[in-house]
BAZA-107811 format. One record per residue (C-alpha): residue in three letters; chain; x, y, z. Coordinates in pm, 1 decimal, always signed. Each point is the difference from the previous one (the first is absolute). Example, Ala and Ser with C-alpha at 12.3 -4.5 7.8 and 13.67 -1.06 7.14 Angstrom:
drenfi residuo:ALA cadena:A X:+1230.0 Y:-450.0 Z:+780.0
drenfi residuo:SER cadena:A X:+137.0 Y:+344.0 Z:-66.0
! end
This chain:
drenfi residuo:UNK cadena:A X:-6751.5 Y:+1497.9 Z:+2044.8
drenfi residuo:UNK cadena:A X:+286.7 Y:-242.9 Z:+158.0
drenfi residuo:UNK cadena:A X:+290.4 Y:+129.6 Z:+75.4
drenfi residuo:UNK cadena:A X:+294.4 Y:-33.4 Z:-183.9
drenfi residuo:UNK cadena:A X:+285.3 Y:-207.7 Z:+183.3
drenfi residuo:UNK cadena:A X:+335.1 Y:-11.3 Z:-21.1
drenfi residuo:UNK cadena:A X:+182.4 Y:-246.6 Z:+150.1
drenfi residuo:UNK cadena:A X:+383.1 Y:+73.8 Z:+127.8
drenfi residuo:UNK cadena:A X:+214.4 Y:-278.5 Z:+15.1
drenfi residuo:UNK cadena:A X:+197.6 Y:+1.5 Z:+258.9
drenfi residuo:UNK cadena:A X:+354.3 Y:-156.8 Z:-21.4
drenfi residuo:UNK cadena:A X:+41.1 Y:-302.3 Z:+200.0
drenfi residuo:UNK cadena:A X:+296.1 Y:-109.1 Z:+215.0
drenfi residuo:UNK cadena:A X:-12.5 Y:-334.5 Z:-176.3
drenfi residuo:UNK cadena:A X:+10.6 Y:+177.4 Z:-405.0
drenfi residuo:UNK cadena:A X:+376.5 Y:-76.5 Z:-62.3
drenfi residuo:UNK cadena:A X:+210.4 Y:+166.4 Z:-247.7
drenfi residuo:UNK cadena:A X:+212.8 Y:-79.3 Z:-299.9
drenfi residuo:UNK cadena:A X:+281.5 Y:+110.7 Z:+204.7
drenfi residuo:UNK cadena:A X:-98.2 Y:-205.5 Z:+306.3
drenfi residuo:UNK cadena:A X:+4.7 Y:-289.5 Z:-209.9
drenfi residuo:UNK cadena:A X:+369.0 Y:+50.4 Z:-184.3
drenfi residuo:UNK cadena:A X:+129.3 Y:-3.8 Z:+377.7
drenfi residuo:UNK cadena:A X:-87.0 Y:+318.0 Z:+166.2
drenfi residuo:UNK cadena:A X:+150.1 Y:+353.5 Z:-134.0
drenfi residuo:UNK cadena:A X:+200.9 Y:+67.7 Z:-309.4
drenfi residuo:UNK cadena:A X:+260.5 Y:+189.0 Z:+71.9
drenfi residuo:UNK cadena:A X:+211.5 Y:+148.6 Z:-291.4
drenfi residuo:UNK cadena:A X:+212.5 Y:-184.5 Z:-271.8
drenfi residuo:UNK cadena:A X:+351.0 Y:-1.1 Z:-8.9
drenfi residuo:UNK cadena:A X:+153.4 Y:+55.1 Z:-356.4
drenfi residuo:UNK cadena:A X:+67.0 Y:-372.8 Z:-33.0
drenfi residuo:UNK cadena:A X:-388.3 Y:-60.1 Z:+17.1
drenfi residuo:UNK cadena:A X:-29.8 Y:-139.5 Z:+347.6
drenfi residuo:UNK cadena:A X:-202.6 Y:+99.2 Z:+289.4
drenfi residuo:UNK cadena:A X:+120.8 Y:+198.2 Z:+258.3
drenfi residuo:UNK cadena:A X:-139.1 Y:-144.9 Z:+333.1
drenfi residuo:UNK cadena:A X:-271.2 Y:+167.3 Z:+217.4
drenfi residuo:UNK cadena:A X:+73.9 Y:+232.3 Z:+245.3
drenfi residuo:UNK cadena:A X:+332.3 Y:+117.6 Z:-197.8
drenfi residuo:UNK cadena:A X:+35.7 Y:+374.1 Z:-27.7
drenfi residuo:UNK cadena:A X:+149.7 Y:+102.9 Z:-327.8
drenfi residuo:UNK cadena:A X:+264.5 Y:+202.7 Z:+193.7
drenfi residuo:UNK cadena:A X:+41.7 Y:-240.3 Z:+220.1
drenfi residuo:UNK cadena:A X:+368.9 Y:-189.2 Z:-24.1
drenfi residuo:UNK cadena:A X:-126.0 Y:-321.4 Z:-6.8
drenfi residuo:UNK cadena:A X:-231.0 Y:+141.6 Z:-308.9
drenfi residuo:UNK cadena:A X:+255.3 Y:+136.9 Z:-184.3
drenfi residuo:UNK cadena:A X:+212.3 Y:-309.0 Z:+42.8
drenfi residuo:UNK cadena:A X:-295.6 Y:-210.2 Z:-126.2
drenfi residuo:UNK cadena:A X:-79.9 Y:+201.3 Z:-275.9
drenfi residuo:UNK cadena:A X:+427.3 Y:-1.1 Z:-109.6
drenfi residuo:UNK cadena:A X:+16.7 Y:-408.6 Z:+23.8
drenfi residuo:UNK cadena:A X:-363.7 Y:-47.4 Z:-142.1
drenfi residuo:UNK cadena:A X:-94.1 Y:-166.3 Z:+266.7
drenfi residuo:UNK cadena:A X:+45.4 Y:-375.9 Z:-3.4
drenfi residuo:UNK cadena:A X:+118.6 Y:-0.2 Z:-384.5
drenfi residuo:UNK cadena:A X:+354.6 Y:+49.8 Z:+84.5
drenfi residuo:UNK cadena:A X:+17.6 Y:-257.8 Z:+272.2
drenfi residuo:UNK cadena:A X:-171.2 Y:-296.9 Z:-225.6
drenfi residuo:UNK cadena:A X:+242.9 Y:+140.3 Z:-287.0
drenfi residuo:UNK cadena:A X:+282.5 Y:-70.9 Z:+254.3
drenfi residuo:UNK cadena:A X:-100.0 Y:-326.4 Z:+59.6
drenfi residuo:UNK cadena:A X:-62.1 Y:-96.2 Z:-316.1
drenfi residuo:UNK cadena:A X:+366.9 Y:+119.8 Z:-72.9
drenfi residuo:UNK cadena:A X:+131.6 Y:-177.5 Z:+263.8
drenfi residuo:UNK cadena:A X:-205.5 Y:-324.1 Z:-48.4
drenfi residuo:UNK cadena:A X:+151.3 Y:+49.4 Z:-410.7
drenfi residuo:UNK cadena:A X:+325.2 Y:-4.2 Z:+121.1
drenfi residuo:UNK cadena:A X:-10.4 Y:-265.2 Z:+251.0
drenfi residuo:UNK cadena:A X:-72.6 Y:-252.8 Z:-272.5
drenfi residuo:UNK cadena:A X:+218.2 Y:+112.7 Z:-220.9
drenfi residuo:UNK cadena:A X:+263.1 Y:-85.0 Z:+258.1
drenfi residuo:UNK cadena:A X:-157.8 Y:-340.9 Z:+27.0
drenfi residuo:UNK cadena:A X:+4.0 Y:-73.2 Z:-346.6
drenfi residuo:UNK cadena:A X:+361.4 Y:+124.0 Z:-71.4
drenfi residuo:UNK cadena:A X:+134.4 Y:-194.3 Z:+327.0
drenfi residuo:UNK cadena:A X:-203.2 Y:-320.2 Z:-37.5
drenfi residuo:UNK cadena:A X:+265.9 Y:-186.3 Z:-214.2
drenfi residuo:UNK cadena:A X:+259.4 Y:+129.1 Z:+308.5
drenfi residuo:UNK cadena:A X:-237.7 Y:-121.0 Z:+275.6
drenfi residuo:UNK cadena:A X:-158.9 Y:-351.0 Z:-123.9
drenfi residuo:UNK cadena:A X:+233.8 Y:-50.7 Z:-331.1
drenfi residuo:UNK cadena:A X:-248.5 Y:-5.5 Z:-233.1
drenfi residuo:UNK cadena:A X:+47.0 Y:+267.7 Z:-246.0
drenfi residuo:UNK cadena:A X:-334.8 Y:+192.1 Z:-112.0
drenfi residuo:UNK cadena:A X:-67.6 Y:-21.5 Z:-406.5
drenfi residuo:UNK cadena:A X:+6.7 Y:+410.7 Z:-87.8
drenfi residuo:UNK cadena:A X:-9.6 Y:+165.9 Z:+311.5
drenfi residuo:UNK cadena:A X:+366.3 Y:-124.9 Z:+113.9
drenfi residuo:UNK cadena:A X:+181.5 Y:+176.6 Z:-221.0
drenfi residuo:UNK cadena:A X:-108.2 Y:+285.0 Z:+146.3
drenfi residuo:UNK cadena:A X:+209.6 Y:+199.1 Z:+220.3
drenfi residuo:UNK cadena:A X:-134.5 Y:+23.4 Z:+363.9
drenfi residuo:UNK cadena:A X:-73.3 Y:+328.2 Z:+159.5
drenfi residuo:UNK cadena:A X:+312.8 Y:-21.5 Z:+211.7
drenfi residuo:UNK cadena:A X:+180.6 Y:-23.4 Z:-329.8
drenfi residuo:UNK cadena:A X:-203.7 Y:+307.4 Z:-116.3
drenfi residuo:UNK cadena:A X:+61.6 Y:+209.2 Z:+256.2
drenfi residuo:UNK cadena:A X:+346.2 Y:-16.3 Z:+57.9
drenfi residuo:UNK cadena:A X:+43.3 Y:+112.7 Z:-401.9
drenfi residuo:UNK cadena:A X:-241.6 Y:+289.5 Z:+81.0
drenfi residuo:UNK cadena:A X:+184.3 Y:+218.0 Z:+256.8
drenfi residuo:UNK cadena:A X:+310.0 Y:+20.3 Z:-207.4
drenfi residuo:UNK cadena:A X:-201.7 Y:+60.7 Z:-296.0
drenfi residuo:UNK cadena:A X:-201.4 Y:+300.1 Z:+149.6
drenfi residuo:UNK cadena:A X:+329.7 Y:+134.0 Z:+78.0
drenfi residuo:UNK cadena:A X:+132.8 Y:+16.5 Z:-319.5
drenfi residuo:UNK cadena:A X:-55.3 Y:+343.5 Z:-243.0
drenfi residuo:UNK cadena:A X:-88.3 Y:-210.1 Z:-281.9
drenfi residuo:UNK cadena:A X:-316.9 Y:-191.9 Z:+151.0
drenfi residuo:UNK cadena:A X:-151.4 Y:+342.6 Z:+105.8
drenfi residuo:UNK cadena:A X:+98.5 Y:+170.5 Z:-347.9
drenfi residuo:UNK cadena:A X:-175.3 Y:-321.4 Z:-170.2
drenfi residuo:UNK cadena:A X:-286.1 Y:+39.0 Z:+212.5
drenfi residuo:UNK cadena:A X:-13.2 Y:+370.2 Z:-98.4
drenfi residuo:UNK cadena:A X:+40.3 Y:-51.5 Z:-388.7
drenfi residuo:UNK cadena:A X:-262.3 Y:-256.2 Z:+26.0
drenfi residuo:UNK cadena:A X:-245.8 Y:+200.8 Z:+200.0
drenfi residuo:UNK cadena:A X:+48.5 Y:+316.9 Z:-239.3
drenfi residuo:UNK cadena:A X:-69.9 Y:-266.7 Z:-300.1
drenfi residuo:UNK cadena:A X:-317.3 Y:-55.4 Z:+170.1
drenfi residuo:UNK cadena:A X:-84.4 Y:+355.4 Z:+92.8
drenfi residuo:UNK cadena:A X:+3.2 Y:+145.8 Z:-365.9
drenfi residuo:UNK cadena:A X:-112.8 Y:-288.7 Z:-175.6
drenfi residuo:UNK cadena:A X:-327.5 Y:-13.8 Z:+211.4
drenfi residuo:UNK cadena:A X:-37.0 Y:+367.9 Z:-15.9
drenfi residuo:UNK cadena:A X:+12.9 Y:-5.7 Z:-402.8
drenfi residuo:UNK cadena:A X:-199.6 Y:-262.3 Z:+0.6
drenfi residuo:UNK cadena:A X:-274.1 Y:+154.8 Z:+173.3
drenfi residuo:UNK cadena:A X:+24.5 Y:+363.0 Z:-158.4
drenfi residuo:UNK cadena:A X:-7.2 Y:-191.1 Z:-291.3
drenfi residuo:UNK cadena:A X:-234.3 Y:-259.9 Z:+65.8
drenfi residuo:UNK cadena:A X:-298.3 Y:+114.0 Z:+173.6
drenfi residuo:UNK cadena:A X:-48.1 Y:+304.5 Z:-264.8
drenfi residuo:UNK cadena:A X:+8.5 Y:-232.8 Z:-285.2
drenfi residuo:UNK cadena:A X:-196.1 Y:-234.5 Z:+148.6
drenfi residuo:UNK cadena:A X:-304.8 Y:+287.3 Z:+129.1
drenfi residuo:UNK cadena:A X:+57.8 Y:+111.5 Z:-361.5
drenfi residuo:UNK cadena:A X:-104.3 Y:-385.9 Z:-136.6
drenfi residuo:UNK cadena:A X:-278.6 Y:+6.3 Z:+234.7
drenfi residuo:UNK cadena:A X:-138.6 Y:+315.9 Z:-121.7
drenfi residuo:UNK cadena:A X:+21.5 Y:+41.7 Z:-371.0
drenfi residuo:UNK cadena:A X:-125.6 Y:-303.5 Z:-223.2
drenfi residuo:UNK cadena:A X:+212.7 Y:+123.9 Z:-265.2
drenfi residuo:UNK cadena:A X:+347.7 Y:-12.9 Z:+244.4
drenfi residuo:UNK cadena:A X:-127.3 Y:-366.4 Z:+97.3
drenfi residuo:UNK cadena:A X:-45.2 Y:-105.4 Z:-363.0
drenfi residuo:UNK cadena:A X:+302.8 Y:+90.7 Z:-88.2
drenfi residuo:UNK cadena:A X:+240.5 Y:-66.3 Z:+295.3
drenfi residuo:UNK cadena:A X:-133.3 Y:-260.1 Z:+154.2
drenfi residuo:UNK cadena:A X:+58.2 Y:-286.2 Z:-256.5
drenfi residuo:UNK cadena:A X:+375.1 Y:+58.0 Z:-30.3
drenfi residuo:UNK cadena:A X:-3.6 Y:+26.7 Z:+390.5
drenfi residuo:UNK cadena:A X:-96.6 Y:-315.3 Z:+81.0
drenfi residuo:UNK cadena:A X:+254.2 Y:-161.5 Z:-280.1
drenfi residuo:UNK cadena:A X:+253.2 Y:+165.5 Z:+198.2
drenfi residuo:UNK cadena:A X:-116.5 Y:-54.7 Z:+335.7
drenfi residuo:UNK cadena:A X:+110.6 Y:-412.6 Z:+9.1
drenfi residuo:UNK cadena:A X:+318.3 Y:+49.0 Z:-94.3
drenfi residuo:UNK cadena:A X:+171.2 Y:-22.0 Z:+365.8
drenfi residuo:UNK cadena:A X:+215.9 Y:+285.6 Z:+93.8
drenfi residuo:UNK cadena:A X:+347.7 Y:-180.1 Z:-2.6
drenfi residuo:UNK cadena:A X:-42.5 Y:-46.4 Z:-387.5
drenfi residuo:UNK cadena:A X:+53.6 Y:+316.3 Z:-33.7
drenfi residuo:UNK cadena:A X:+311.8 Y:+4.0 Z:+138.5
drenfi residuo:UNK cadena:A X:+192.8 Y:-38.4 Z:-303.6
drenfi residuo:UNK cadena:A X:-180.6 Y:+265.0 Z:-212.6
drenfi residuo:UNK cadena:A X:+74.2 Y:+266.7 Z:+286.9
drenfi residuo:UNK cadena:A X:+357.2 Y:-75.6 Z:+70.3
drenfi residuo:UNK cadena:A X:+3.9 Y:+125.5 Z:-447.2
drenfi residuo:UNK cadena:A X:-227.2 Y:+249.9 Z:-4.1
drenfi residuo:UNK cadena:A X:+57.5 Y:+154.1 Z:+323.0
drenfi residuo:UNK cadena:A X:+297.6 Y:+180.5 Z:-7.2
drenfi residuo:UNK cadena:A X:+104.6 Y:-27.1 Z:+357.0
drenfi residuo:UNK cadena:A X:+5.7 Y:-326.5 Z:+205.8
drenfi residuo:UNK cadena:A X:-223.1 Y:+173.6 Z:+334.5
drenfi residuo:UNK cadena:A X:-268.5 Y:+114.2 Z:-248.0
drenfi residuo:UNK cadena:A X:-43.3 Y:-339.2 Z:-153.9
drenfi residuo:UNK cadena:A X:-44.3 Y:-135.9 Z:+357.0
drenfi residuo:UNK cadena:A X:-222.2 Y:+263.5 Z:+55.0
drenfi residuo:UNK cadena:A X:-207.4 Y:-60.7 Z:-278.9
drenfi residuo:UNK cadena:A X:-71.1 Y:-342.5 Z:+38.4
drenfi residuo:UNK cadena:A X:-75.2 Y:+74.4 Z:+335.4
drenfi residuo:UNK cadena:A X:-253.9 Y:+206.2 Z:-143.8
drenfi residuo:UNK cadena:A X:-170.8 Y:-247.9 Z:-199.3
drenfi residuo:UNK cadena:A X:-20.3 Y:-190.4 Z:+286.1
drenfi residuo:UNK cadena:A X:-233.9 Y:+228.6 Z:+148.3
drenfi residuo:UNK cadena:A X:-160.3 Y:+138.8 Z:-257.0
drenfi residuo:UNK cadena:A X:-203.3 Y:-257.5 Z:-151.4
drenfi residuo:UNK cadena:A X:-137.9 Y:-63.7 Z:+345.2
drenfi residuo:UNK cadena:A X:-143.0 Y:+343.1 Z:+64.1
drenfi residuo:UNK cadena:A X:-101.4 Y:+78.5 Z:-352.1
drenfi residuo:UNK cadena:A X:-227.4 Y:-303.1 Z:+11.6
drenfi residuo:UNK cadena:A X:-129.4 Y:+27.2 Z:+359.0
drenfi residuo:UNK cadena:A X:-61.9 Y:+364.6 Z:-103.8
drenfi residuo:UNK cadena:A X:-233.7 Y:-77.9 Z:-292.7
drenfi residuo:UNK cadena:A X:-164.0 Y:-287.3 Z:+200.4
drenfi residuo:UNK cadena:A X:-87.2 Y:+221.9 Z:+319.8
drenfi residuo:UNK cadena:A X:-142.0 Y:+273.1 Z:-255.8
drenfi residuo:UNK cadena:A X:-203.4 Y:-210.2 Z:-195.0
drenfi residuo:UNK cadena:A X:-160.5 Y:-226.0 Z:+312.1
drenfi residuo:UNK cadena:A X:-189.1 Y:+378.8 Z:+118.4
drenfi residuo:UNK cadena:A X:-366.6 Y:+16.2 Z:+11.1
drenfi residuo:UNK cadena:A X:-122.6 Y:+158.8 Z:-284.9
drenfi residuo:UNK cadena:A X:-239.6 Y:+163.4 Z:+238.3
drenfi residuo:UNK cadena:A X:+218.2 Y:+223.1 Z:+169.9
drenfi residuo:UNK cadena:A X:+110.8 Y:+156.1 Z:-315.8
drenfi residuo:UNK cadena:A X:-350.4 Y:+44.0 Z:-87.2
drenfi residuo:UNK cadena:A X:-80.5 Y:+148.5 Z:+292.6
drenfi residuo:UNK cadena:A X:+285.8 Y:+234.5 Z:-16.1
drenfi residuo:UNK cadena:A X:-57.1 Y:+123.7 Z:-340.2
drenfi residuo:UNK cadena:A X:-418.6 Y:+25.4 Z:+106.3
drenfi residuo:UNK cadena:A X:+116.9 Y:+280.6 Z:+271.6
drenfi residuo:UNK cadena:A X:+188.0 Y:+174.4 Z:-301.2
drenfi residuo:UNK cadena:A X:+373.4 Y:-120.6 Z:+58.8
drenfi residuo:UNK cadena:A X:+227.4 Y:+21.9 Z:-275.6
drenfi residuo:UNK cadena:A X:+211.4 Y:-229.7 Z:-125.0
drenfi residuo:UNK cadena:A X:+348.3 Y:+135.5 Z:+184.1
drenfi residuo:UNK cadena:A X:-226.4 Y:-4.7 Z:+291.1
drenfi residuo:UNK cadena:A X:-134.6 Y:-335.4 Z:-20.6
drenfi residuo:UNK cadena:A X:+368.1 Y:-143.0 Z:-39.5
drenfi residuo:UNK cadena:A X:+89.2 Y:+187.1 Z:+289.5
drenfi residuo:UNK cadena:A X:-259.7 Y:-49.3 Z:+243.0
drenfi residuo:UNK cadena:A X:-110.6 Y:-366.4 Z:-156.1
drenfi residuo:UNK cadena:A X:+205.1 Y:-171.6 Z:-203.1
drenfi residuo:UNK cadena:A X:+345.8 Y:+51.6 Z:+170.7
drenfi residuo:UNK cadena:A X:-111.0 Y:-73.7 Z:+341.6
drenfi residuo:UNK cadena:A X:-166.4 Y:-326.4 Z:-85.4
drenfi residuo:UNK cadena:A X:+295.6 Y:-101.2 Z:-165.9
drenfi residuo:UNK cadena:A X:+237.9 Y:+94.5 Z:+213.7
drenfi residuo:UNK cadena:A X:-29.2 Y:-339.2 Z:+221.7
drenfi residuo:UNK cadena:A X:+78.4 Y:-217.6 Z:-316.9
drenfi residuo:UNK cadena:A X:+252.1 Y:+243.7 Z:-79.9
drenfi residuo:UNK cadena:A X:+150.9 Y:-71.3 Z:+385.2
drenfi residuo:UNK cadena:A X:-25.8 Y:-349.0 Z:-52.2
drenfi residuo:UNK cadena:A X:+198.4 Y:+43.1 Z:-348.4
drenfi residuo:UNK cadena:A X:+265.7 Y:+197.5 Z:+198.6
drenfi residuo:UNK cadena:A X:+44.8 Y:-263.6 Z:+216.8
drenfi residuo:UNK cadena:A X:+68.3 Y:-315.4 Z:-172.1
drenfi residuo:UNK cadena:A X:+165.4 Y:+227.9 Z:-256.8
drenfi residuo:UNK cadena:A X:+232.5 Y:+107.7 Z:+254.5
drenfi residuo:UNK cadena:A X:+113.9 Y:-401.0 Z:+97.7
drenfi residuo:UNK cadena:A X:+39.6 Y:-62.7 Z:-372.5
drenfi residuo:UNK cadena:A X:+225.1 Y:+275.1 Z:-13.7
drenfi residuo:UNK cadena:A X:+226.2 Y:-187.9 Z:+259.8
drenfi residuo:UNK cadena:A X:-1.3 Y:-327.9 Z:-143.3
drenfi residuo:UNK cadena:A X:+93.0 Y:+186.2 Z:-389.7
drenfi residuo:UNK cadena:A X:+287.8 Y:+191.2 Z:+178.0
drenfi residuo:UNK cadena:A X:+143.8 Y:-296.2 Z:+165.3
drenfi residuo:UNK cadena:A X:+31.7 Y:-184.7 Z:-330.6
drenfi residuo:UNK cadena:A X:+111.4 Y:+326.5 Z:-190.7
drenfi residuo:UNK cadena:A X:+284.1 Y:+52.1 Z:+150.8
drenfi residuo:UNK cadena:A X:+75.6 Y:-379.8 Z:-0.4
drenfi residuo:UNK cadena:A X:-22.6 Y:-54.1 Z:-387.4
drenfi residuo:UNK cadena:A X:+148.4 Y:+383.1 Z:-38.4
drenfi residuo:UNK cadena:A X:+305.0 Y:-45.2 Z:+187.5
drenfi residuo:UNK cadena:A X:-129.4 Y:+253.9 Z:+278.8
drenfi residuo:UNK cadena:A X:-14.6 Y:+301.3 Z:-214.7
drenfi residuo:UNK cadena:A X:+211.6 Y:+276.5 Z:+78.5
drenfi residuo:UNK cadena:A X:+109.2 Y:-71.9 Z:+312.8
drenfi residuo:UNK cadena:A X:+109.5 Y:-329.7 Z:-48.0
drenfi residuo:UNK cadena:A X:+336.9 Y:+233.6 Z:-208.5
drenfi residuo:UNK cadena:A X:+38.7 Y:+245.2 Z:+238.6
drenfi residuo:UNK cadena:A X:+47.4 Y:-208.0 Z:+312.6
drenfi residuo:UNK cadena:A X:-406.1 Y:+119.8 Z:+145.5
drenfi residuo:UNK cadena:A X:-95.0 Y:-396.0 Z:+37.8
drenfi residuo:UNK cadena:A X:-247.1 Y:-16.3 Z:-302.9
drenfi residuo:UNK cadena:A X:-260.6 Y:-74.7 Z:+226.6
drenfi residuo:UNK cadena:A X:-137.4 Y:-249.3 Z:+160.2
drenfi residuo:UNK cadena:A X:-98.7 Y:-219.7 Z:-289.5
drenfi residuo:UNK cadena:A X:+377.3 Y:+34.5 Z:-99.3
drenfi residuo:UNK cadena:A X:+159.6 Y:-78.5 Z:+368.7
drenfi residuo:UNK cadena:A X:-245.7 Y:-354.8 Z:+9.1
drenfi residuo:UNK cadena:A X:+74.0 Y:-114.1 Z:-381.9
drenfi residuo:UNK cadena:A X:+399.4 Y:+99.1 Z:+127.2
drenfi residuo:UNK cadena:A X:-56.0 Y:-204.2 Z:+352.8
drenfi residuo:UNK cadena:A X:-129.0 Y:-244.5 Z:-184.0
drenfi residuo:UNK cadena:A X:+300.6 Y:-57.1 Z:-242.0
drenfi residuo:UNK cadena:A X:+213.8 Y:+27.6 Z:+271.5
drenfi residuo:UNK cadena:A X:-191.7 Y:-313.6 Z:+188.3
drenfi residuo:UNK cadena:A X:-70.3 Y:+243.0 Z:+309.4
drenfi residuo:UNK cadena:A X:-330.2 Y:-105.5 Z:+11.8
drenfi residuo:UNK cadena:A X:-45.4 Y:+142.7 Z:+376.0
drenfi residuo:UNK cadena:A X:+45.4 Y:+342.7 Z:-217.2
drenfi residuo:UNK cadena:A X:-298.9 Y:-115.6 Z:-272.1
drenfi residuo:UNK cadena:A X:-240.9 Y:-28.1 Z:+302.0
drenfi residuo:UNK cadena:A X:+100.8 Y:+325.5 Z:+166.2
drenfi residuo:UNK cadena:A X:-66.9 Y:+190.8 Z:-290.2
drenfi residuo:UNK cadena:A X:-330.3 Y:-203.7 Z:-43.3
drenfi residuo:UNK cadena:A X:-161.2 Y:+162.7 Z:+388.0
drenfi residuo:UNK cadena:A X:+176.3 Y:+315.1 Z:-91.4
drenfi residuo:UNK cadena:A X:-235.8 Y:+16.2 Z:-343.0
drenfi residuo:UNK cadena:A X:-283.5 Y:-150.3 Z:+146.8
drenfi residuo:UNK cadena:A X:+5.4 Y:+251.4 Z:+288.2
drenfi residuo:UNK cadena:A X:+33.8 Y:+297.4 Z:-188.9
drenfi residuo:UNK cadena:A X:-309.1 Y:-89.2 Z:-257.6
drenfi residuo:UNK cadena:A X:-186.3 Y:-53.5 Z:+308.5
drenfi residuo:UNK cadena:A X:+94.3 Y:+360.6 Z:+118.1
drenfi residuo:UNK cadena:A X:-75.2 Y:+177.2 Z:-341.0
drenfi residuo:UNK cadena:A X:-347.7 Y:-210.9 Z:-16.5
drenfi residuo:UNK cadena:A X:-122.9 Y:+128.0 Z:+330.8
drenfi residuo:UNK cadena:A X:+178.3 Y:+327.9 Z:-95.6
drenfi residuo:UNK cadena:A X:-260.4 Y:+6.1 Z:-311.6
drenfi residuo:UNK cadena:A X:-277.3 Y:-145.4 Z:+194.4
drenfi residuo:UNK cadena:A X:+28.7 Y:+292.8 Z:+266.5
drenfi residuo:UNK cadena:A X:+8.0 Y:+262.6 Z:-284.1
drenfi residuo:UNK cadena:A X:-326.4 Y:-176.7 Z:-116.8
drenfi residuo:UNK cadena:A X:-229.6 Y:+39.6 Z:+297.4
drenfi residuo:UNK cadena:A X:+85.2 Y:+309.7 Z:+25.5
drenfi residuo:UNK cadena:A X:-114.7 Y:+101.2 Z:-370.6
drenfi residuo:UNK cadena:A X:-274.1 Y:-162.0 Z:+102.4
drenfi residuo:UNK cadena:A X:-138.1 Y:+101.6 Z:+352.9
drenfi residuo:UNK cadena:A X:-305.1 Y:-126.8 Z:-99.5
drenfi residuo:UNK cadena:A X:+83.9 Y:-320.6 Z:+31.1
drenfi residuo:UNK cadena:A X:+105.6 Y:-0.1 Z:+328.3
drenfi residuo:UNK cadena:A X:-332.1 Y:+214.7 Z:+170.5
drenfi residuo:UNK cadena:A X:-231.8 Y:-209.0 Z:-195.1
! end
C-alpha cells in the first residue's frame, strides 16, 4: 500500500494580503466613515481628535467653504473691480455685506425666537409624520386588502405639493401653529410612507420563507424580518423627509403670515423674518436667514442619519 500524503502548505513571505494591498493595516473608522491611520491608539489624543473631525472630511469641507465664498466675493465685487457688472450674480450682496447684517441680527431676541418657532415646526411635523407614516405604510406593505384600498387615493394625493395646502389648513385648522404644523407634516409624510412600502416590498421572498420553514410566526417574522430589512429604506425616507420638512416650513410661514408668532411679537420664524427682509429691501437679511436654514437642515439630517446607524448596527460591522 502507498502511503497517504498530505502536503502542508506553508505560508510564504511573498503571499500578500488584502490588507497589505489597501495600504498596510486598517485601523478603526471614525463615525464620519474615514480611516483612522495606522499606529493610532483609540485612546490615544491624536485618535480621539481624528475620530471627532472625521479625519480629513472636515478639512476638505473647510476648503470647499472657503473656496465657495471666495468666489462669491469675486462675483459680487467684479462690477467694483473691472466695471463690468455680472448678469445675475451682481445683484447679489457680497459676503462682507452679509456679515455685517449677521452679528446684529444674532443679537436680536427675535432672530433666535424665529429660529426656535421654526425648528419646533420642524420637530413635530417630522415626528407625526413618521408615527404616522411608517405604520401606515408597513400596514400597505403587508395586507393586500389595506393596499387595495389606500393606496389609490394615496397616490392622487401624494402630487399635490405641500404649499397647496396652505389655504385649506389656515380654515380647517383652528389655530395658525397647527396649520403650519400640518403642512409640515405632509411634507414628510408622503416621503416615508412611500419609501416604507418600497423597502418592504424589494425583500427576498426567501428570507420569509425561510423564516416561516423554522416555524416563525407571523409577529415574529415582522419582527425579526420584515422590519429590519426595511428599516434602511425607512432611514432613507426619514432623511429626505426631514429636508422637505424645511423647505414646507420656510414657505408656511411665508404665505401664513408666520403663524402665531408673527402676533405676539416671537418673530414668526424664519420663513416670516426673510419674506419681511425682503419687503423691507434688506436683502443682506434674506441671505442670512438663507445659511441660518440651510445650516440647521444640515444639523437635523445628520441628527437623523446618526439615529439611523445606530438602529441599525448592522450596517456599520458588516
Amino acid at each position: 500500500m502507498k502511503e497517504s500524503r498530505q502536503t502542508v502548505i506553508e505560508p510564504s513571505h511573498t503571499d500578500i494580503t488584502a490588507t497589505e494591498l489597501a495600504g498596510g493595516e486598517i485601523g478603526p473608522f471614525s463615525p464620519l466613515g474615514t480611516p483612522i491611520p495606522p499606529g493610532s491608539r483609540s485612546g490615544s489624543g491624536l485618535a480621539k481628535i481624528h475620530m471627532f473631525v472625521g479625519g480629513g472630511s472636515l478639512l476638505r469641507g473647510m476648503i470647499g467653504a472657503a473656496l465657495f465664498v471666495g468666489l462669491w466675493q469675486v462675483v459680487t465685487s467684479f462690477d467694483q473691480w473691472t466695471g463690468v457688472s455680472l448678469p445675475i450674480v451682481a445683484q447679489l450682496p457680497p459676503p462682507s455685506s452679509v456679515l455685517h447684517a449677521f452679528l446684529p441680527l444674532v443679537r436680536s431676541h427675535g432672530f433666535w425666537q424665529s429660529a426656535y418657532l421654526s425648528f419646533v415646526r420642524v420637530l413635530w411635523g417630522f415626528i407625526a409624520a413618521m408615527v404616522v407614516g411608517i405604520p401606515f405604510g408597513l400596514l400597505m406593505a403587508v395586507n393586500r386588502t389595506a393596499k387595495a384600498v389606500c393606496f389609490p387615493v394615496f397616490e392622487i394625493l401624494r402630487p399635490i405639493p405641500p404649499l397647496a395646502w396652505v389655504p385649506a389648513a389656515i380654515i380647517f385648522w383652528p389655530a395658525p401653529e397647527l396649520s403650519i404644523t400640518f403642512v409640515t407634516f405632509l411634507g414628510a409624510f408622503f416621503t416615508v410612507v412611500i419609501n416604507t412600502v418600497g423597502g418592504a416590498e424589494q425583500i427576498d421572498r426567501r428570507f420569509l420563507l425561510a423564516a416561516r420553514s423554522m416555524g416563525a410566526d407571523k409577529a415574529t417574522i415582522f419582527r425579526r424580518v420584515l422590519l429590519p430589512a426595511t428599516l434602511p429604506s425607512i432611514a432613507t425616507g426619514a432623511v429626505v423627509g426631514m429636508g422637505i420638512t424645511w423647505q414646507v416650513v420656510v414657505a408656511a410661514e411665508m404665505i401664513s403670515g408666520g403663524g402665531q408668532g408673527a402676533t405676539t411679537g416671537g418673530g414668526g420664524g424664519l420663513g416670516f423674518l426673510i419674506w419681511n427682509s425682503y419687503l423691507g429691501g434688506a436683502i443682506p437679511k434674506v441671505v442670512v436667514g438663507m445659511i441660518v436654514l440651510g445650516i440647521m437642515g444640515y444639523a437635523s439630517s445628520t441628527i437623523v442619519r446618526i439615529a439611523s446607524i445606530k438602529l441599525m448596527p448592522w450596517k456599520t460591522t458588516a
